[in-house]
Structure formats: C-alpha cells, structure tokens
PyMOL Python script that loads the backbone (N, CA, C, O; Angstrom):
from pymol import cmd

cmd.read_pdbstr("""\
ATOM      1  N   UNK A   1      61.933 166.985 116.320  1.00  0.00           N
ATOM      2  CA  UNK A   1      60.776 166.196 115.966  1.00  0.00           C
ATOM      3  C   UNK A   1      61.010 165.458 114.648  1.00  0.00           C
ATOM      4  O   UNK A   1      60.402 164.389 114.593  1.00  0.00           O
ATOM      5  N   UNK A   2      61.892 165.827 113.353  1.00  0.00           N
ATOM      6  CA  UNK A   2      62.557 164.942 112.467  1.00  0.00           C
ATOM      7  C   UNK A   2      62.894 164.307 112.869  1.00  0.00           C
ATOM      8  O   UNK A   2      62.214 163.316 112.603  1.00  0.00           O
ATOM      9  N   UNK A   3      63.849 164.006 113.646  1.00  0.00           N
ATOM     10  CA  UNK A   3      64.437 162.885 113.872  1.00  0.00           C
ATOM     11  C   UNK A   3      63.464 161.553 114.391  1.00  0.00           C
ATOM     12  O   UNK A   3      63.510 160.365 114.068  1.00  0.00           O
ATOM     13  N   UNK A   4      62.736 162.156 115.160  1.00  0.00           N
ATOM     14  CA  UNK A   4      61.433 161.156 115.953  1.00  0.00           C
ATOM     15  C   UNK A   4      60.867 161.147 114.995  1.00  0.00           C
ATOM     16  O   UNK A   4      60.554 159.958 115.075  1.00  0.00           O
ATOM     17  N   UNK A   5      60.329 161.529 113.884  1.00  0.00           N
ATOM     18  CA  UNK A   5      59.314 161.247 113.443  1.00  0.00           C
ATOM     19  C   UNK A   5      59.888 160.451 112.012  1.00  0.00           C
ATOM     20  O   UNK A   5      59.104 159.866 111.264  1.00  0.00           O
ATOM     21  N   UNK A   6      61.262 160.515 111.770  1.00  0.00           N
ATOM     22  CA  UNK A   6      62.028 159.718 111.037  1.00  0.00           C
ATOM     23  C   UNK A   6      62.486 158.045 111.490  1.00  0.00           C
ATOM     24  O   UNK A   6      62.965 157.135 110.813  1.00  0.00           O
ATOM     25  N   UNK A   7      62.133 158.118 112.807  1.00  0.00           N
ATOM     26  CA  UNK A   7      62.639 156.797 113.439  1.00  0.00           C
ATOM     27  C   UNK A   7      63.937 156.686 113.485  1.00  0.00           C
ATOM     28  O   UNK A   7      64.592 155.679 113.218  1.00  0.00           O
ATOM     29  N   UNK A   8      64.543 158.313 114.020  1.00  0.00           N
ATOM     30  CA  UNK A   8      65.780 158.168 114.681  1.00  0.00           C
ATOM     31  C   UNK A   8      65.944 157.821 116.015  1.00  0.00           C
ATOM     32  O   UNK A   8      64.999 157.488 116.730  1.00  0.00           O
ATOM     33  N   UNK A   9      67.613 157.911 116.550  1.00  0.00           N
ATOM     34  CA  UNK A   9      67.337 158.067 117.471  1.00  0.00           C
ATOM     35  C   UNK A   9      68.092 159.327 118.506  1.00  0.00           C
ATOM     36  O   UNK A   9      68.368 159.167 119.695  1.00  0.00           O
ATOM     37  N   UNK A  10      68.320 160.543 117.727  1.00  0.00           N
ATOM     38  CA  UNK A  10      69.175 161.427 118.432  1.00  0.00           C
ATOM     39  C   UNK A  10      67.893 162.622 118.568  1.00  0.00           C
ATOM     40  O   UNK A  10      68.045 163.576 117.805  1.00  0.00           O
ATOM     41  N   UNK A  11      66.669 162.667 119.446  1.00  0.00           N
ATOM     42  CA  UNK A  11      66.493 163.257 119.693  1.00  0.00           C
ATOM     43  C   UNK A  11      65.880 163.746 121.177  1.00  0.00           C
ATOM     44  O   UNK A  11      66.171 162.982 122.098  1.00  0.00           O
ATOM     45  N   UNK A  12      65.386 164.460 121.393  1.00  0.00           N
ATOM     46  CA  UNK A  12      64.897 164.699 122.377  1.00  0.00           C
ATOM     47  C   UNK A  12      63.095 164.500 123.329  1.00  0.00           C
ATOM     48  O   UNK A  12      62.019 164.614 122.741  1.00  0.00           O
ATOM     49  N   UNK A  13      63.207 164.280 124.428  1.00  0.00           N
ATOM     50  CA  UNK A  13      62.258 164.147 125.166  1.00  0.00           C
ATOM     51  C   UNK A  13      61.185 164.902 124.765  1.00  0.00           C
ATOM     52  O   UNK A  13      60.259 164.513 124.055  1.00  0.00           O
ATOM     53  N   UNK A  14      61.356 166.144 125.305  1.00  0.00           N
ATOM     54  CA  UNK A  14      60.319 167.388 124.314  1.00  0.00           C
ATOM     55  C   UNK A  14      59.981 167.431 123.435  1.00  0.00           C
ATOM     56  O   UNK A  14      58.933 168.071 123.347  1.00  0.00           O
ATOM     57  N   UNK A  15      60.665 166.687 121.804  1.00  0.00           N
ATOM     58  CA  UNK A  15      60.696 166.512 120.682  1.00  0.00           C
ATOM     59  C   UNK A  15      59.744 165.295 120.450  1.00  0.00           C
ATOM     60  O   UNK A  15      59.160 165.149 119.376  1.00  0.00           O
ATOM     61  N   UNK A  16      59.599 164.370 121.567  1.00  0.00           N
ATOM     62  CA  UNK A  16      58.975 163.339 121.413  1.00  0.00           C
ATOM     63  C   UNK A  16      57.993 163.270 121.670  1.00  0.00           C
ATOM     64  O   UNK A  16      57.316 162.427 121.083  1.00  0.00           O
ATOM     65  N   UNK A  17      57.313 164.203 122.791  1.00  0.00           N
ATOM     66  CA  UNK A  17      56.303 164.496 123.546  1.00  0.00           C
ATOM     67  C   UNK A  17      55.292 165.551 122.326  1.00  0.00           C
ATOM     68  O   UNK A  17      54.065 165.639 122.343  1.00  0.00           O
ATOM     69  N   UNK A  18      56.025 166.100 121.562  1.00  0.00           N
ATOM     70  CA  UNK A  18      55.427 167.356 120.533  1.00  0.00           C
ATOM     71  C   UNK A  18      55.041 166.564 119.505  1.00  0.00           C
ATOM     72  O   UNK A  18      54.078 166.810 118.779  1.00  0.00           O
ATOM     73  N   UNK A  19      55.835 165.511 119.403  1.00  0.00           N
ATOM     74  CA  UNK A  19      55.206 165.319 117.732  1.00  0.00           C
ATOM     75  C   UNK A  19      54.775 164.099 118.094  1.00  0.00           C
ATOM     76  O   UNK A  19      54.495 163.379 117.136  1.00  0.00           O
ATOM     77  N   UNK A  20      54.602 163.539 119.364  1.00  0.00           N
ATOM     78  CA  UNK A  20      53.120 162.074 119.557  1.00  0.00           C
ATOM     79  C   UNK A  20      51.949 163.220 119.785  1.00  0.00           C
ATOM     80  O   UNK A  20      50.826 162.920 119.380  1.00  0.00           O
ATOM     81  N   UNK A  21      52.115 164.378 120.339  1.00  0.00           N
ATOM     82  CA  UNK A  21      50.711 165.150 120.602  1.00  0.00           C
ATOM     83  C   UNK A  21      50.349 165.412 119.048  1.00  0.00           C
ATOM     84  O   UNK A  21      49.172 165.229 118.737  1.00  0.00           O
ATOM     85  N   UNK A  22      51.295 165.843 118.000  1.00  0.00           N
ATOM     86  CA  UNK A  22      51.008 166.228 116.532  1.00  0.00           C
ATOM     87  C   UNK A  22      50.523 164.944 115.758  1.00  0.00           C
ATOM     88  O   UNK A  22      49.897 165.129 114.715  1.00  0.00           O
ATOM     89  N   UNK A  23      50.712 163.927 116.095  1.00  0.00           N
ATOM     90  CA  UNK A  23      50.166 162.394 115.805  1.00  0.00           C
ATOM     91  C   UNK A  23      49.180 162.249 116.026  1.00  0.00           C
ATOM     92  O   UNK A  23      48.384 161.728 115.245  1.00  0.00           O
ATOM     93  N   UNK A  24      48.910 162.650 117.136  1.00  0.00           N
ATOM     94  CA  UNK A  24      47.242 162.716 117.859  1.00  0.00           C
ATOM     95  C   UNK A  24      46.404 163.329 116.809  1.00  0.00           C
ATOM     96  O   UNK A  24      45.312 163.101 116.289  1.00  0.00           O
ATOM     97  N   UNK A  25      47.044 163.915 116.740  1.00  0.00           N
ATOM     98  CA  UNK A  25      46.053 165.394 115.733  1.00  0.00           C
ATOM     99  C   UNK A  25      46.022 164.944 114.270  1.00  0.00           C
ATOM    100  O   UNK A  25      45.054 164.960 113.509  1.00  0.00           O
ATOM    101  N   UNK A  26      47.004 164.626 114.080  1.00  0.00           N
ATOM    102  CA  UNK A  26      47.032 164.201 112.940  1.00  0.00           C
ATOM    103  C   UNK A  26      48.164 162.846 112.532  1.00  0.00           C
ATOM    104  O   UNK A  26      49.395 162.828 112.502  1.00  0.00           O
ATOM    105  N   UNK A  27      47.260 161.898 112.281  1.00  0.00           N
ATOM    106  CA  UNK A  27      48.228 160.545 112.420  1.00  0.00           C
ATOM    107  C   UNK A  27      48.841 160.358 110.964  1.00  0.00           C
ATOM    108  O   UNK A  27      49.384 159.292 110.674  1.00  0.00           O
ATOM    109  N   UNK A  28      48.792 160.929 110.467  1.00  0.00           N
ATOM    110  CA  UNK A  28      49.207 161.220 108.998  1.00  0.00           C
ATOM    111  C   UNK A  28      51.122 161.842 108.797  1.00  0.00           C
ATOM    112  O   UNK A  28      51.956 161.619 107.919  1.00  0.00           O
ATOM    113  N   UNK A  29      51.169 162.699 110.138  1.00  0.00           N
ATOM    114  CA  UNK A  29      52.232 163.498 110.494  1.00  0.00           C
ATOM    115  C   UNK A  29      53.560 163.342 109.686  1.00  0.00           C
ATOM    116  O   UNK A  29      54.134 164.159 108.966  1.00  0.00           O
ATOM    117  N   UNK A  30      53.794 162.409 109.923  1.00  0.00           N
ATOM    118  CA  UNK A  30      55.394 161.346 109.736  1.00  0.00           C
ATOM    119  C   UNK A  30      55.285 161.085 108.287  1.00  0.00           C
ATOM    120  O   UNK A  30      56.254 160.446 107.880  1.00  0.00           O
ATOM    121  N   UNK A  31      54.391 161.384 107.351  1.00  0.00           N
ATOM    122  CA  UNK A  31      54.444 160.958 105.911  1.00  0.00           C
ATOM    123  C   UNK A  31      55.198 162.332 105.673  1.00  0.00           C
ATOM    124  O   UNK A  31      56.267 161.879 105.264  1.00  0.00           O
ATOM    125  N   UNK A  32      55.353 163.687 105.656  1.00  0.00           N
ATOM    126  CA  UNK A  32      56.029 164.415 104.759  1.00  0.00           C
ATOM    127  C   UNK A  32      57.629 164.053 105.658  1.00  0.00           C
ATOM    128  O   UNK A  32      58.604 163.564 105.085  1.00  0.00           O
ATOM    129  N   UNK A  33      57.617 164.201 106.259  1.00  0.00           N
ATOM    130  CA  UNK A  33      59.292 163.740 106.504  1.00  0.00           C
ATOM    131  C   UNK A  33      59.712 162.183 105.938  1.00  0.00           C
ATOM    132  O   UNK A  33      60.720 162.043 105.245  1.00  0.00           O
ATOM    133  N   UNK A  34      59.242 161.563 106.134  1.00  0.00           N
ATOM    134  CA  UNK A  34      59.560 160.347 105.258  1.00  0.00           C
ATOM    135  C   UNK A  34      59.974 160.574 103.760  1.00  0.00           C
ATOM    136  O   UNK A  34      61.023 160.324 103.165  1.00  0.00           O
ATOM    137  N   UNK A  35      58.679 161.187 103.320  1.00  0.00           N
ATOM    138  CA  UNK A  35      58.964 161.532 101.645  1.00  0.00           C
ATOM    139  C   UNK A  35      59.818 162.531 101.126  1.00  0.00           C
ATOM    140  O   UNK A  35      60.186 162.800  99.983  1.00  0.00           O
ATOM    141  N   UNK A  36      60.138 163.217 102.698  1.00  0.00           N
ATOM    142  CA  UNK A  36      61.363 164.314 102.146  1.00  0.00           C
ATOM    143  C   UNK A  36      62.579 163.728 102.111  1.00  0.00           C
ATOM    144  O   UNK A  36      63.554 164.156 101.494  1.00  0.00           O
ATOM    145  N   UNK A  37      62.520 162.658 102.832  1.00  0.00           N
ATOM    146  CA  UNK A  37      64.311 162.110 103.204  1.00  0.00           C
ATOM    147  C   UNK A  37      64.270 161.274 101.916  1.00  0.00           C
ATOM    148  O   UNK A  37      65.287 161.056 101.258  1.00  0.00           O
ATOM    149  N   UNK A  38      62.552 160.625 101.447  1.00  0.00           N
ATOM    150  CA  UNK A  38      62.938 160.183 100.159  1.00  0.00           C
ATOM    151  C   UNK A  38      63.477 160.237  98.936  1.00  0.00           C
ATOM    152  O   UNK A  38      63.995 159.413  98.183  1.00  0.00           O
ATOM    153  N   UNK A  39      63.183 161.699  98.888  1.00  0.00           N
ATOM    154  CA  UNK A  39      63.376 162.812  97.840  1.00  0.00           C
ATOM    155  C   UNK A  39      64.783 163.159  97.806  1.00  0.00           C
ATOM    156  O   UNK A  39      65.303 163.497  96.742  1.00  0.00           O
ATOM    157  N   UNK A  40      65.548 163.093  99.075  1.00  0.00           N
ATOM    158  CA  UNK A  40      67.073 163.822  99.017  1.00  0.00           C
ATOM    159  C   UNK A  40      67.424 162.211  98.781  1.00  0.00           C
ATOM    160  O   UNK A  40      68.559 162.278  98.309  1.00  0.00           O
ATOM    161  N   UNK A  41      67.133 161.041  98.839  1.00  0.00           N
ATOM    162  CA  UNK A  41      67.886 159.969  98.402  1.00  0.00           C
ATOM    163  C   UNK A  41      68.155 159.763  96.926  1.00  0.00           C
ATOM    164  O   UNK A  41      69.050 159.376  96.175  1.00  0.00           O
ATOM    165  N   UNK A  42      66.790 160.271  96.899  1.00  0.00           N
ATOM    166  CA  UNK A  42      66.751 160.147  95.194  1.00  0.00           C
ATOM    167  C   UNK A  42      67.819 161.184  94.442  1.00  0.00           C
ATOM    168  O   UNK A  42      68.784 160.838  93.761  1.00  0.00           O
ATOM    169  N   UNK A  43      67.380 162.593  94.753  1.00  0.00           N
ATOM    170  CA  UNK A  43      68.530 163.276  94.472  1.00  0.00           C
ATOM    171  C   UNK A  43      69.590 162.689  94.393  1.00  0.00           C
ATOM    172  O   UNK A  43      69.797 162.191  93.287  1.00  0.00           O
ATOM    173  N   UNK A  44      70.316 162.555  95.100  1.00  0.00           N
ATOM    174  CA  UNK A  44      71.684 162.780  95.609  1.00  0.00           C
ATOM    175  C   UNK A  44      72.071 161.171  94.907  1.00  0.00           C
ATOM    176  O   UNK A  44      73.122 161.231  94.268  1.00  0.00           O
ATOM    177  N   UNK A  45      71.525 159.986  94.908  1.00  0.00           N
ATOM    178  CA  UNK A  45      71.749 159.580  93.932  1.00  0.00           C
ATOM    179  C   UNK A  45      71.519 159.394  92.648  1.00  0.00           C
ATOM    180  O   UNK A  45      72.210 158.520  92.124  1.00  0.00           O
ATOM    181  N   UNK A  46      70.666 160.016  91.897  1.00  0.00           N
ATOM    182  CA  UNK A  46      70.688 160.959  90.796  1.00  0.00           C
ATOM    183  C   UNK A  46      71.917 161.777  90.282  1.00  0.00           C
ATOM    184  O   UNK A  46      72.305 161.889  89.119  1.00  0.00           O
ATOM    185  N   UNK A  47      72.417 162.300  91.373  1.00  0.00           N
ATOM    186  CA  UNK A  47      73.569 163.484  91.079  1.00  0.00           C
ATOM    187  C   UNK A  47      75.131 163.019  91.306  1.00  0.00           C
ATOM    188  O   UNK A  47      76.198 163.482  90.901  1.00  0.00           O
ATOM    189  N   UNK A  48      74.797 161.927  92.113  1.00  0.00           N
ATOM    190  CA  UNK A  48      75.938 161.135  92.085  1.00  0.00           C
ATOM    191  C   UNK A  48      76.588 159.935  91.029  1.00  0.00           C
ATOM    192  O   UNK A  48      77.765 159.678  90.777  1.00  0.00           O
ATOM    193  N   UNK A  49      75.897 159.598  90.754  1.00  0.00           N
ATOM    194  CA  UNK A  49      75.268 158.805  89.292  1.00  0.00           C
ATOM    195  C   UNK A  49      75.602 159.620  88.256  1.00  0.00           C
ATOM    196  O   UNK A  49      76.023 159.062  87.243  1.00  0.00           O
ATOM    197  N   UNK A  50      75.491 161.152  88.268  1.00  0.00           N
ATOM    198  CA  UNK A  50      75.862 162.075  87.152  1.00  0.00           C
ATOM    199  C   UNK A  50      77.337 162.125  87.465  1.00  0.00           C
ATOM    200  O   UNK A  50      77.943 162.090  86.394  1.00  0.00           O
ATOM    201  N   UNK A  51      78.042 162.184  88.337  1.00  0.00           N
ATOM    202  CA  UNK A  51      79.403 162.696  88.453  1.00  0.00           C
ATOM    203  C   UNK A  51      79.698 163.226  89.415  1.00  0.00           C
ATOM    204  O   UNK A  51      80.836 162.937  89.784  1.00  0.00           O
ATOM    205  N   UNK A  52      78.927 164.230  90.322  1.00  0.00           N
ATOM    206  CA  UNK A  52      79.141 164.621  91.615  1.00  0.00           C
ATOM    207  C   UNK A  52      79.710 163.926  92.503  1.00  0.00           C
ATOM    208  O   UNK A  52      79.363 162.788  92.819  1.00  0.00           O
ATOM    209  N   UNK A  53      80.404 164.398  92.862  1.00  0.00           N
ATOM    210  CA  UNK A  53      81.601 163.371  93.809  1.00  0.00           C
ATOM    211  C   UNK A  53      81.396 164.037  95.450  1.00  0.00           C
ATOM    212  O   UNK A  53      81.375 163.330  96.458  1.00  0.00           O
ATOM    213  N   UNK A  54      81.244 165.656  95.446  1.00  0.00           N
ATOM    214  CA  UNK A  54      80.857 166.231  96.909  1.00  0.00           C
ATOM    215  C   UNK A  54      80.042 166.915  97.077  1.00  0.00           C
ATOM    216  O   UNK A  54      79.825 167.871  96.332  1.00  0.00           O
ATOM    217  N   UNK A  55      79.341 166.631  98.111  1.00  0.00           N
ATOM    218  CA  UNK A  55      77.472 167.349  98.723  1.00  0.00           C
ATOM    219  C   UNK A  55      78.111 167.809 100.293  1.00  0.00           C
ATOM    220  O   UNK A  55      78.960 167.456 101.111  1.00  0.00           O
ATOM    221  N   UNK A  56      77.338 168.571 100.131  1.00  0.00           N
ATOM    222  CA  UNK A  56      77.703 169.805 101.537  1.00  0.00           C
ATOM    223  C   UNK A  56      76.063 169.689 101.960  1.00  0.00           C
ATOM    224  O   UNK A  56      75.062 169.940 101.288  1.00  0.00           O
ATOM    225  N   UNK A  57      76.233 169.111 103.619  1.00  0.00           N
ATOM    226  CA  UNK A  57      74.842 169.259 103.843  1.00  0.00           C
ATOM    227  C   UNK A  57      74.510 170.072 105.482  1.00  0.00           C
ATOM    228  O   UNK A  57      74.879 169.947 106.650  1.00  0.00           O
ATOM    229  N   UNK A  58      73.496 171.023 104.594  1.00  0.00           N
ATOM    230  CA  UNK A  58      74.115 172.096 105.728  1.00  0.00           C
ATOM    231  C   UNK A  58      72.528 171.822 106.369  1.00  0.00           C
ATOM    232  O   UNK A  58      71.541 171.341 105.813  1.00  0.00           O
ATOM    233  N   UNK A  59      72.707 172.321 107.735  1.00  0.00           N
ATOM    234  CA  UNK A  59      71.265 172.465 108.619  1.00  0.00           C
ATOM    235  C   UNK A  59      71.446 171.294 109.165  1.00  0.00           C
ATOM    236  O   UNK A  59      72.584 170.824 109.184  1.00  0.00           O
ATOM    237  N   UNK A  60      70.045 170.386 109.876  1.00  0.00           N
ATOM    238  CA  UNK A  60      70.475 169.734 111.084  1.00  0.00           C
ATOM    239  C   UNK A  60      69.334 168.479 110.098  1.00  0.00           C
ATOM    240  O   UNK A  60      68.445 168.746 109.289  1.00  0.00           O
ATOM    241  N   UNK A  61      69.674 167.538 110.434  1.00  0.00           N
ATOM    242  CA  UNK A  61      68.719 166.647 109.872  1.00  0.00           C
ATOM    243  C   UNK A  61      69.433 164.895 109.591  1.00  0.00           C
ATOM    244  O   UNK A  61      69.108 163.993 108.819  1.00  0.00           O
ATOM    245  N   UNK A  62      70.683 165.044 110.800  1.00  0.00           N
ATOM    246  CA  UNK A  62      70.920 163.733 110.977  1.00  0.00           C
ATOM    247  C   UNK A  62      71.164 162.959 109.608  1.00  0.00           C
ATOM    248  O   UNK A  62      70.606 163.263 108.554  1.00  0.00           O
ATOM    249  N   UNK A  63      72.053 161.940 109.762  1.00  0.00           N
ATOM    250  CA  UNK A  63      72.459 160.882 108.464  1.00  0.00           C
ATOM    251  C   UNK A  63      71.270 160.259 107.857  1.00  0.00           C
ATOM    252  O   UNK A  63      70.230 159.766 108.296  1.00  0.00           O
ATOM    253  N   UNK A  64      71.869 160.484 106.509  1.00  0.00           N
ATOM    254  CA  UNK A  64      70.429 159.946 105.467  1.00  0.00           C
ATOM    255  C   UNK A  64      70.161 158.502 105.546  1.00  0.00           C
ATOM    256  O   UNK A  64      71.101 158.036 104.903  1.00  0.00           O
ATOM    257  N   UNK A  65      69.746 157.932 105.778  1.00  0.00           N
ATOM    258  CA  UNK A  65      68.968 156.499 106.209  1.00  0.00           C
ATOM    259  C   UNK A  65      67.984 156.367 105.094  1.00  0.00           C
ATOM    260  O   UNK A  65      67.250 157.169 104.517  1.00  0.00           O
ATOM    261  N   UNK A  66      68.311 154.559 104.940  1.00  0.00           N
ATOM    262  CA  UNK A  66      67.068 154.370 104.077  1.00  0.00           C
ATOM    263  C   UNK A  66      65.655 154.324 104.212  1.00  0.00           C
ATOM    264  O   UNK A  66      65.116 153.610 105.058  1.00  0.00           O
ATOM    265  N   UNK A  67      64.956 155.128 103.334  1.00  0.00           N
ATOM    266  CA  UNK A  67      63.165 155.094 104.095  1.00  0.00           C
ATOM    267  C   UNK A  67      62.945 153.900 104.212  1.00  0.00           C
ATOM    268  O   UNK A  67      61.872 153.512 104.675  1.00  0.00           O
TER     269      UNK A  67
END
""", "prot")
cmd.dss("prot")
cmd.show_as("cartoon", "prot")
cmd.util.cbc("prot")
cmd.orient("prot")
C-alpha cells in the first residue's frame, strides 16, 4: 500500500484495493507516506552533504523518488 499510495508502480492489486477502501475512510491517507519519503530525502541529503558516502537501506519501500 506504500508504494500505491506513493504513486508507485510496483505494487499489488490487493494493495490497491486496501488503501482506495483506506481513502474512502480517510482521504487524507497518502499525506503521512508522502511526508515520510520527504523526511528520508531530506535526511539523506543532509548526511550526504556532511560526508557520508554509504546508506544501507534495509526493509521494503522501493527507490526514493522525488515527492
């Protein structure tokens, strides 16, 4: 449902079907994933900008794209 609700496109049918019903409910939905992918942009260039040269990104959450 990240990914769908990020305006990817690697996800699934079921995934798509769950989070338009969670839209329903709440059309608001898609703002904390947005502002989270915002947040690791910022990071990471923040930290890259400091000197960090390698980020290990563990868990599932698809290539960082610009919000």
């Amino acid at each position: 449902m990240y990914d769908y609700l990020l305006g990817g496109k690697d996800n699934f049918a079921p995934d798509r079907a769950a989070a338009q019903a969670g839209l329903q409910v709440n059309p608001n939905a898609a703002t904390a994933p947005r502002q989270n992918r915002a947040f690791l942009a910022r990071t990471v260039r923040f930290l890259a900008e400091a000197g960090v040269r390698q980020f290990l990104a563990i868990g599932t959450g698809g290539v960082a794209r610009k919000p």
